[in-house]
MOPAC internal coordinates of N, CA, C and O (Angstrom, degrees):
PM7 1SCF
backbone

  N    0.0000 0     0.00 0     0.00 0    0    0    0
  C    1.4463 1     0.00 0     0.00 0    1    0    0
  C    1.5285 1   108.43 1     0.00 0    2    1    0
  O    1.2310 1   116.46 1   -59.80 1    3    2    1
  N    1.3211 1   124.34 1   120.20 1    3    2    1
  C    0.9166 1   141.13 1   164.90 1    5    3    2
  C    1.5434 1   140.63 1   -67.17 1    6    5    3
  O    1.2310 1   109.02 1  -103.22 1    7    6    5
  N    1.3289 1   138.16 1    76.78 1    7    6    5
  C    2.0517 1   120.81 1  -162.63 1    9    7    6
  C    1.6498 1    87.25 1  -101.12 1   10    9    7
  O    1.2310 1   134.54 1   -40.48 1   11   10    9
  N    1.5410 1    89.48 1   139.52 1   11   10    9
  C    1.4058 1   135.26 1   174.25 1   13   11   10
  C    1.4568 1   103.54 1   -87.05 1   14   13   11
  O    1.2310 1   117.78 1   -56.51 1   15   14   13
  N    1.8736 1   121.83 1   123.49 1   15   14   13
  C    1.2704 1    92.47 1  -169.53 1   17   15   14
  C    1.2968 1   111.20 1   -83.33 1   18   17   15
  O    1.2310 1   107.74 1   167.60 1   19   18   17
  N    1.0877 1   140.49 1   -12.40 1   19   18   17
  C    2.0639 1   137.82 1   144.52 1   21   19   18
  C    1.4986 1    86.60 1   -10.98 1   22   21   19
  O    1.2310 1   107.64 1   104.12 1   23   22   21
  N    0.9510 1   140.66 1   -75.88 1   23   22   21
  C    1.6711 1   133.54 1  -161.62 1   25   23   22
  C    1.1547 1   126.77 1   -30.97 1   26   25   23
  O    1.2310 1   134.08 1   144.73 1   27   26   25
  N    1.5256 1    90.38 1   -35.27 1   27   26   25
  C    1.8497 1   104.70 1   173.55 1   29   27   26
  C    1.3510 1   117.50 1  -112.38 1   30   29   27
  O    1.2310 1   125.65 1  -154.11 1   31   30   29
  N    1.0684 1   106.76 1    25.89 1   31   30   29
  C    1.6992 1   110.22 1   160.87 1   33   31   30
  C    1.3452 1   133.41 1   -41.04 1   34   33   31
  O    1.2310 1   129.67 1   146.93 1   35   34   33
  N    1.8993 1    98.96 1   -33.07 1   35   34   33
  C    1.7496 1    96.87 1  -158.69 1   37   35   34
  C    1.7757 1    83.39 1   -84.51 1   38   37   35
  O    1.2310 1   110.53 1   161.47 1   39   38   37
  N    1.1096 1   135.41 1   -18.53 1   39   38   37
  C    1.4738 1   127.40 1  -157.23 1   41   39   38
  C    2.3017 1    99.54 1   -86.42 1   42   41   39
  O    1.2310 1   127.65 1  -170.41 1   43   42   41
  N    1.6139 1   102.89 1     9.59 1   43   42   41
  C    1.1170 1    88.53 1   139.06 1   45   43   42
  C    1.9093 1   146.25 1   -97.46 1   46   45   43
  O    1.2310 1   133.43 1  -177.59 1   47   46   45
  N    1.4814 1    91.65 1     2.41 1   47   46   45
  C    1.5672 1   105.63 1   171.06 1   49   47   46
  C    1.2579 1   106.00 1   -88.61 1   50   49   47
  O    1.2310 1   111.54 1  -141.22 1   51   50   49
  N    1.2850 1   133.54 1    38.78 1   51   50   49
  C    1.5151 1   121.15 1  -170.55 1   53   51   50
  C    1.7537 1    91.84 1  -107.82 1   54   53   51
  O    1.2310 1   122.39 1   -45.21 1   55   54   53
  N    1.2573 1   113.03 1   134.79 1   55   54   53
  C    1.7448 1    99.35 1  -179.44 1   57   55   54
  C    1.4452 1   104.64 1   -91.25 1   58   57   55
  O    1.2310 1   120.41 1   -32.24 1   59   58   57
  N    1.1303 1   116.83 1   147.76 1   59   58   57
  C    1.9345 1   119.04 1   175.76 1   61   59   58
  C    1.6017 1    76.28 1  -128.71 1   62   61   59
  O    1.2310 1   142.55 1     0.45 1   63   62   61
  N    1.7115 1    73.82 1  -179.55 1   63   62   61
  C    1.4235 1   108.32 1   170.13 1   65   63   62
  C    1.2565 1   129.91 1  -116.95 1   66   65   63
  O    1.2310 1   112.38 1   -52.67 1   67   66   65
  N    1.5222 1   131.98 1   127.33 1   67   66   65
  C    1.1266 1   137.04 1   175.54 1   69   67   66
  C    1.1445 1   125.66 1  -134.70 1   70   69   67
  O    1.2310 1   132.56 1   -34.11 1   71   70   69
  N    1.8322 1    93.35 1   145.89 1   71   70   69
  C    2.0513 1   115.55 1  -144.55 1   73   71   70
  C    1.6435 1    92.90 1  -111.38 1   74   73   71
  O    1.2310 1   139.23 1    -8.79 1   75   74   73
  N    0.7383 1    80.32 1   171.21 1   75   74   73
  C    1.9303 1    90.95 1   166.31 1   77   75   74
  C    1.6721 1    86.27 1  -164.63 1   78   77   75
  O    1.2310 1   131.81 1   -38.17 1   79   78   77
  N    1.8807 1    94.81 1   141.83 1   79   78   77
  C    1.5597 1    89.59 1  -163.64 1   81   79   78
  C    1.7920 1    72.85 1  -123.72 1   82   81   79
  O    1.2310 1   128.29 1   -39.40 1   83   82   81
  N    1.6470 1   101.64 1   140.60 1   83   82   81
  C    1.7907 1   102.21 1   171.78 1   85   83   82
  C    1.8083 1    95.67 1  -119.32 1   86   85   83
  O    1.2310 1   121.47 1  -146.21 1   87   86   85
  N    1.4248 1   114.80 1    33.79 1   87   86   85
  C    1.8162 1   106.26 1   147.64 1   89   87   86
  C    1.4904 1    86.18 1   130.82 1   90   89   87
  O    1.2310 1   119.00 1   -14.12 1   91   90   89
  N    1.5629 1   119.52 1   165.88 1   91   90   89
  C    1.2665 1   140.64 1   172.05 1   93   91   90
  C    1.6688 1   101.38 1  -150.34 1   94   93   91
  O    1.2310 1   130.62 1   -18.72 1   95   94   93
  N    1.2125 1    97.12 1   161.28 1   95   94   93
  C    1.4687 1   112.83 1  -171.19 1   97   95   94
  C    1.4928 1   101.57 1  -142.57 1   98   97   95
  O    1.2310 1   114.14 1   -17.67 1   99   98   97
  N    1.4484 1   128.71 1   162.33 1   99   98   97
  C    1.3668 1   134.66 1   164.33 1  101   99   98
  C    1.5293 1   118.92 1   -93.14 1  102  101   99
  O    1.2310 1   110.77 1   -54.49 1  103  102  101
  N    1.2831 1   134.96 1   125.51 1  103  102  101
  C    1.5284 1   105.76 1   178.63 1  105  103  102
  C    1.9786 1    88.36 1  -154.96 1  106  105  103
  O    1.2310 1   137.07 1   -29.29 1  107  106  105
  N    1.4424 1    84.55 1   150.71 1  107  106  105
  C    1.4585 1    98.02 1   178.65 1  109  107  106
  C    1.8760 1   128.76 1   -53.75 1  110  109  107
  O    1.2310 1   117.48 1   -49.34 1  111  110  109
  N    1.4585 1   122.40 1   130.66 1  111  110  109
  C    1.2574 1   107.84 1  -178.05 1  113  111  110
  C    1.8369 1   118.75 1   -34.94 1  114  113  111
  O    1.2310 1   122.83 1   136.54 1  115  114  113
  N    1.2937 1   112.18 1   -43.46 1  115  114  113
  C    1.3084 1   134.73 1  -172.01 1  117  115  114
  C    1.6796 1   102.64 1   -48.88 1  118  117  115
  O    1.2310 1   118.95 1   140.08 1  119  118  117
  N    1.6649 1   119.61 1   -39.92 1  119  118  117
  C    0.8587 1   120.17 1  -160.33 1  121  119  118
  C    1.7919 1   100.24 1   -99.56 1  122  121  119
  O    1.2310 1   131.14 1   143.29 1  123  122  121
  N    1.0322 1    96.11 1   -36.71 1  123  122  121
  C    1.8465 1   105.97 1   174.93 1  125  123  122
  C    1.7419 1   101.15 1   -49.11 1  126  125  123
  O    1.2310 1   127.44 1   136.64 1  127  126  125
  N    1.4002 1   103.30 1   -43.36 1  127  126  125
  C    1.8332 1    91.56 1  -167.54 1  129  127  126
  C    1.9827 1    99.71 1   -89.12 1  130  129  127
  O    1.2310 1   119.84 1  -177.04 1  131  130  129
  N    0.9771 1   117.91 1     2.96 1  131  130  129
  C    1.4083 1    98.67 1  -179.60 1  133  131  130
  C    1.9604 1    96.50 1   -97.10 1  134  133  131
  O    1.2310 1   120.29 1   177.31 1  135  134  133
  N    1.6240 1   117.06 1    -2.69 1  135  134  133
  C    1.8089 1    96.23 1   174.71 1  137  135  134
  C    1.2376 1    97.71 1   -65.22 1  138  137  135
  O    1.2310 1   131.65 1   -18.02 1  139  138  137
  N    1.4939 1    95.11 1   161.98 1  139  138  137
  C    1.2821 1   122.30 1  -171.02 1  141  139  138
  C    1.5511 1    95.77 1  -165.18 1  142  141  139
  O    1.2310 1   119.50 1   -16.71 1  143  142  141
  N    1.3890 1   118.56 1   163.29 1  143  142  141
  C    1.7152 1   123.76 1   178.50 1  145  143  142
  C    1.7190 1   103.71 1   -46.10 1  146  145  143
  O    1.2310 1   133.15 1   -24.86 1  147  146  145
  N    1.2911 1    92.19 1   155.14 1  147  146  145
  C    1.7121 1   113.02 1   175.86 1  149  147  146
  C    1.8104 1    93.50 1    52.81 1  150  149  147
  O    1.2310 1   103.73 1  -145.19 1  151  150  149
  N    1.2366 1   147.56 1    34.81 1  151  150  149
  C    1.0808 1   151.55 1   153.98 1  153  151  150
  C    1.5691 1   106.59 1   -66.19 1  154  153  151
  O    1.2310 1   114.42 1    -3.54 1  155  154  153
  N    1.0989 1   128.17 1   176.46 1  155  154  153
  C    1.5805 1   121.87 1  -170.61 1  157  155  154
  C    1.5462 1    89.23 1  -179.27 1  158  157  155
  O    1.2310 1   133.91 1   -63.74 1  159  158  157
  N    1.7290 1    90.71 1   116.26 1  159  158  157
  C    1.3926 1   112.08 1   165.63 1  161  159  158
  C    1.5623 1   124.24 1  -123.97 1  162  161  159
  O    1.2310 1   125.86 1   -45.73 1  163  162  161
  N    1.5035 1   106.34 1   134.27 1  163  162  161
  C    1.4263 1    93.35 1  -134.26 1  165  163  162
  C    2.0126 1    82.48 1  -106.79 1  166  165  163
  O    1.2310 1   121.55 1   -29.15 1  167  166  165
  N    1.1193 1   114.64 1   150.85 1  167  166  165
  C    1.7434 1   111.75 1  -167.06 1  169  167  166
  C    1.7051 1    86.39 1  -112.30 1  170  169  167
  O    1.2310 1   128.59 1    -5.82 1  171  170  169
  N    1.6933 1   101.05 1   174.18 1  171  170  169
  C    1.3988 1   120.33 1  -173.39 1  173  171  170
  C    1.5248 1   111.75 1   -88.43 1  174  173  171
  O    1.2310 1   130.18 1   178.18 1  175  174  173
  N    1.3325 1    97.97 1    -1.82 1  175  174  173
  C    1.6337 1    97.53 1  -164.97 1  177  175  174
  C    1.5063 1    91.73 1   -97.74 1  178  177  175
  O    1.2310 1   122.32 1   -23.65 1  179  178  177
  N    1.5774 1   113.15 1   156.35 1  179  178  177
  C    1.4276 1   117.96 1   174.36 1  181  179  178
  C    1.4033 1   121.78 1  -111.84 1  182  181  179
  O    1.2310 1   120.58 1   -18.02 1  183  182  181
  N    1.5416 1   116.50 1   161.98 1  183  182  181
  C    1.4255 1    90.19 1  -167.18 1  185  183  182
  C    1.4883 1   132.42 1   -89.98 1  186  185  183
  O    1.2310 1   135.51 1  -161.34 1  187  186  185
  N    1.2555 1    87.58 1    18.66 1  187  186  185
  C    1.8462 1    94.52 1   170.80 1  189  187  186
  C    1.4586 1   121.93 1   -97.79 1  190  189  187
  O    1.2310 1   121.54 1   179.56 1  191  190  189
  N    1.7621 1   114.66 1    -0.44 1  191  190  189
  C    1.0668 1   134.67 1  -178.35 1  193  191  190
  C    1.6196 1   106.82 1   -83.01 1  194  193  191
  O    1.2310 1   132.70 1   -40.92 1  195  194  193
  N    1.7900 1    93.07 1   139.08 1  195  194  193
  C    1.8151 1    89.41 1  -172.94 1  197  195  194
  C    1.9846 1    95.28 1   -77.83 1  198  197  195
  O    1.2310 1   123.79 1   -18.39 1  199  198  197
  N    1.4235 1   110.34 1   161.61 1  199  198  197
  C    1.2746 1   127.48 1   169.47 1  201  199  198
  C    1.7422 1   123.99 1   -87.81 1  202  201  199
  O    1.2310 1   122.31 1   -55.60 1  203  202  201
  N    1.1807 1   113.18 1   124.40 1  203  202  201
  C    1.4906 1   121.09 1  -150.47 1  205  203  202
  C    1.9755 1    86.93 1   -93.73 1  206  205  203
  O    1.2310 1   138.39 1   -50.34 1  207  206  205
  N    1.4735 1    81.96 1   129.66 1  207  206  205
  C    1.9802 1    93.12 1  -177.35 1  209  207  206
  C    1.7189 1    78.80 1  -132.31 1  210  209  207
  O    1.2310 1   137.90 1   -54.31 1  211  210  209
  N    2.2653 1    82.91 1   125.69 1  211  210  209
  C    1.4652 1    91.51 1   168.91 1  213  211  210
  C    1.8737 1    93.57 1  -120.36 1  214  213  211
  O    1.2310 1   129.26 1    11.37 1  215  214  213
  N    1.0689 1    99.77 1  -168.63 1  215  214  213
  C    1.1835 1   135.13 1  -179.24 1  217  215  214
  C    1.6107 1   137.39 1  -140.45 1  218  217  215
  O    1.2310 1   132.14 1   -77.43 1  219  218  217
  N    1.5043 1    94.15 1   102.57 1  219  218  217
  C    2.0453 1   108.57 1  -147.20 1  221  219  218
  C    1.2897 1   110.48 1    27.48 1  222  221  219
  O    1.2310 1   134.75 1  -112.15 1  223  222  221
  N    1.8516 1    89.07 1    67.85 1  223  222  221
  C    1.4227 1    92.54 1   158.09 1  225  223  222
  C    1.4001 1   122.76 1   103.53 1  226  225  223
  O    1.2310 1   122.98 1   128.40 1  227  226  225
  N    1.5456 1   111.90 1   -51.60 1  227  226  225
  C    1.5139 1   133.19 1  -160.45 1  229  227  226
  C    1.8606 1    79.02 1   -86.53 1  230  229  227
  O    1.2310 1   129.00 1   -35.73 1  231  230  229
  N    1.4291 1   100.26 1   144.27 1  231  230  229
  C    2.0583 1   115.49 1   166.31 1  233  231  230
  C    1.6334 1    79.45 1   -98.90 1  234  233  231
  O    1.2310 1   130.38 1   -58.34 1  235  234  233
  N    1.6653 1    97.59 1   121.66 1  235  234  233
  C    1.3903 1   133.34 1   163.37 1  237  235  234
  C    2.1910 1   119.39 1  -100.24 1  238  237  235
  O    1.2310 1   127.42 1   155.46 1  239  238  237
  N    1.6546 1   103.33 1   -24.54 1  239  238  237
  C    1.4652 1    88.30 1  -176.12 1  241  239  238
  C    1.9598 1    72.73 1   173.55 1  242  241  239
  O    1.2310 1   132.88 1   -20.85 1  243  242  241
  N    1.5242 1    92.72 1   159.15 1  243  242  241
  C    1.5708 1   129.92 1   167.61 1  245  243  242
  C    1.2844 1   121.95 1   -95.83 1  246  245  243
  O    1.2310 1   112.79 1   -62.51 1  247  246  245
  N    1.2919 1   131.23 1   117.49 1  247  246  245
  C    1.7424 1   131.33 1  -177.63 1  249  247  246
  C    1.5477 1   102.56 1  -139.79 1  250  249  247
  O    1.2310 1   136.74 1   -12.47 1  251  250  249
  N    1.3690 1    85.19 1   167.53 1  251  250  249
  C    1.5465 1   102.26 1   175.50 1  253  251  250
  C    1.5286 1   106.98 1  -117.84 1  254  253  251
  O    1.2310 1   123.00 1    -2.37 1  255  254  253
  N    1.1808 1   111.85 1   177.63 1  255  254  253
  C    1.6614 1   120.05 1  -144.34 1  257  255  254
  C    2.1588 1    81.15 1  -122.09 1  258  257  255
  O    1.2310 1   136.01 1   -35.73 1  259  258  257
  N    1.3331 1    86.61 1   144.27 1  259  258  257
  C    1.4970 1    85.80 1  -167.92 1  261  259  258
  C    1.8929 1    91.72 1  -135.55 1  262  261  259
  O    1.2310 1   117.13 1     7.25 1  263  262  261
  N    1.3829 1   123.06 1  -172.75 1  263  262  261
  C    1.2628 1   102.21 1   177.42 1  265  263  262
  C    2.2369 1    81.11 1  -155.81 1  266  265  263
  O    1.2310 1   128.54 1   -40.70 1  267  266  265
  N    1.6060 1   101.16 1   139.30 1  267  266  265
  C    1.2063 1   106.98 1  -147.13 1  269  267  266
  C    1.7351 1    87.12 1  -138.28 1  270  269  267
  O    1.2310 1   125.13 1   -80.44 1  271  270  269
  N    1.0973 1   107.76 1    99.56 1  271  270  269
  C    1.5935 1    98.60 1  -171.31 1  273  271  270
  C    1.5096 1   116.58 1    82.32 1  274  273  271
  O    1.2310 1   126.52 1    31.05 1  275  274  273
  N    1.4958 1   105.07 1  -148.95 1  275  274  273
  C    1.5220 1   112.12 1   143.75 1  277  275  274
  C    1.2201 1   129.88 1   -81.98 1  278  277  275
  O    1.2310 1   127.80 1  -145.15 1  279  278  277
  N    1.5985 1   102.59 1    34.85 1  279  278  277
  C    2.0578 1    88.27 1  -174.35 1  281  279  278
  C    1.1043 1    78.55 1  -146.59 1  282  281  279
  O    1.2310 1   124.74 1   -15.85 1  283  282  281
  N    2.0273 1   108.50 1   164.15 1  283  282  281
  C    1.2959 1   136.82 1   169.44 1  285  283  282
  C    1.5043 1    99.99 1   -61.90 1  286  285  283
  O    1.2310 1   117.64 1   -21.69 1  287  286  285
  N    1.6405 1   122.09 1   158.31 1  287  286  285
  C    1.4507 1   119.79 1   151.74 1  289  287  286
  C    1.8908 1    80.79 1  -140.29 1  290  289  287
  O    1.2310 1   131.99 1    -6.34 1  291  290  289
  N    1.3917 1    94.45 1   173.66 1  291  290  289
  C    1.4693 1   130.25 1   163.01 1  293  291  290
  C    1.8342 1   113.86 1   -94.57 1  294  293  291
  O    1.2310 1   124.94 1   -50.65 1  295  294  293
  N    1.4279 1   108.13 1   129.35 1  295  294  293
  C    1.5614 1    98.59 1   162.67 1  297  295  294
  C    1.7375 1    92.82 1  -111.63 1  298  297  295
  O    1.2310 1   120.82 1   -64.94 1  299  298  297
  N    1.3430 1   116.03 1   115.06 1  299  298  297
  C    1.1768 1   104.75 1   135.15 1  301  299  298
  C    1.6430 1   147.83 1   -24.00 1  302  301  299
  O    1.2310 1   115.79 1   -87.73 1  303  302  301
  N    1.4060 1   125.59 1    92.27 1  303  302  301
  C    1.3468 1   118.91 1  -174.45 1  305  303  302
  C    1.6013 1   117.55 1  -106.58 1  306  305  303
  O    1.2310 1   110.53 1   154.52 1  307  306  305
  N    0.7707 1   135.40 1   -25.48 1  307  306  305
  C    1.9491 1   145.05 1   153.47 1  309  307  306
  C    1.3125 1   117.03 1  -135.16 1  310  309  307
  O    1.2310 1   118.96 1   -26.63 1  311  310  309
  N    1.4462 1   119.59 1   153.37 1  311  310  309
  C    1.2311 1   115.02 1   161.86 1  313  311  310
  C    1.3143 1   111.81 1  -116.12 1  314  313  311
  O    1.2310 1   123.89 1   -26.32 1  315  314  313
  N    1.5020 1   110.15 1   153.68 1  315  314  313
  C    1.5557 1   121.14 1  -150.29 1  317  315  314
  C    1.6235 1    87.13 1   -68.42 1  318  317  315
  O    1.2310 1   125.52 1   -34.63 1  319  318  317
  N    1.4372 1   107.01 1   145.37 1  319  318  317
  C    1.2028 1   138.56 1   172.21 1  321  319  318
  C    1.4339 1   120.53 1    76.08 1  322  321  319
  O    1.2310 1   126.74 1   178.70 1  323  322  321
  N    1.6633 1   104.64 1    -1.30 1  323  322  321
  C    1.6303 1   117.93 1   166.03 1  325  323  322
  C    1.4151 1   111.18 1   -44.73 1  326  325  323
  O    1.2310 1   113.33 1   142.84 1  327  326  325
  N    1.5276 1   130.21 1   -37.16 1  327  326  325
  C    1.1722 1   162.85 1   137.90 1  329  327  326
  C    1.2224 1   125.66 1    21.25 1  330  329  327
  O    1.2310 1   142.13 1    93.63 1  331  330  329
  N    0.9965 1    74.63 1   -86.37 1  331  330  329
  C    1.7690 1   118.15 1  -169.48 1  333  331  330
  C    1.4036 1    94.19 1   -76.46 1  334  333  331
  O    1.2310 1   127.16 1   110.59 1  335  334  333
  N    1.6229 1   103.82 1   -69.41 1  335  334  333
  C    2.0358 1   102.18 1  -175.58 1  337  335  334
  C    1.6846 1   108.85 1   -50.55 1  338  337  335
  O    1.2310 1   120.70 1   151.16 1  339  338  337
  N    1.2112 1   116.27 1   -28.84 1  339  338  337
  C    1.4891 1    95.70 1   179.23 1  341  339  338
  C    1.1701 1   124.09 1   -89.62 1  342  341  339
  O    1.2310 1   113.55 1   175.33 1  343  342  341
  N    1.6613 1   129.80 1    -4.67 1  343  342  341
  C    0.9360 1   146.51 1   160.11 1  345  343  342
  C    1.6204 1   112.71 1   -44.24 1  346  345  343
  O    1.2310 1   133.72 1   119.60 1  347  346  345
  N    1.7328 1    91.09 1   -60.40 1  347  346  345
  C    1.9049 1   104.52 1  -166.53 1  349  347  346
  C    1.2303 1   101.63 1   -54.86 1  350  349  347
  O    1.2310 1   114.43 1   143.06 1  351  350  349
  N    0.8650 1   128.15 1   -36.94 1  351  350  349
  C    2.2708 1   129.69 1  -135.41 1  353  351  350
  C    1.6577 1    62.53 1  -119.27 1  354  353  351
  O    1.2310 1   102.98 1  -109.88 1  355  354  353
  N    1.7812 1   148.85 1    70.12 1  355  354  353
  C    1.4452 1   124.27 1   128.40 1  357  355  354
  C    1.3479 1    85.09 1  -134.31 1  358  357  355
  O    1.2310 1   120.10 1   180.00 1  359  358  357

């Protein structure tokens, strides 16, 4: 049996969700309830590090944060495992 990928066309109307994560940190409950405004929490990620955007969940690719008008955008800069495949095939 053969699938044509036309077959799976409609499973591009499916909506997910997509994150872009810019760092996490660990910190004690104790310390979680004392933020308050102008608080400053400082994450593990640095800022020359690209930002990992998954998709429900799954890390799909690395971007950087661009600013487009008055609003944030994402540039896409690799996608996860682009990596790796170009690694193998050298």
């Amino acid at each position: 049996m053969t699938i044509h990928s036309r077959g799976f066309d409609f499973l591009k109307e499916v909506d997910v969700r997509l994150s872009v994560e810019l760092g996490r940190t660990d910190m004690k409950l104790k310390d979680v309830l004392a933020l308050g405004e102008d608080s400053v929490v400082m994450l593990e990620r640095l800022t020359d590090e690209l930002l990992d955007v998954h998709v429900n969940g799954k890390l799909i690719a690395r971007g950087e944060i661009i600013a487009q008008g008055n609003r944030f955008g994402l540039r896409i800069v690799e996608m996860a495992g682009a990596a790796a495949a170009g690694e193998s095939a050298a």
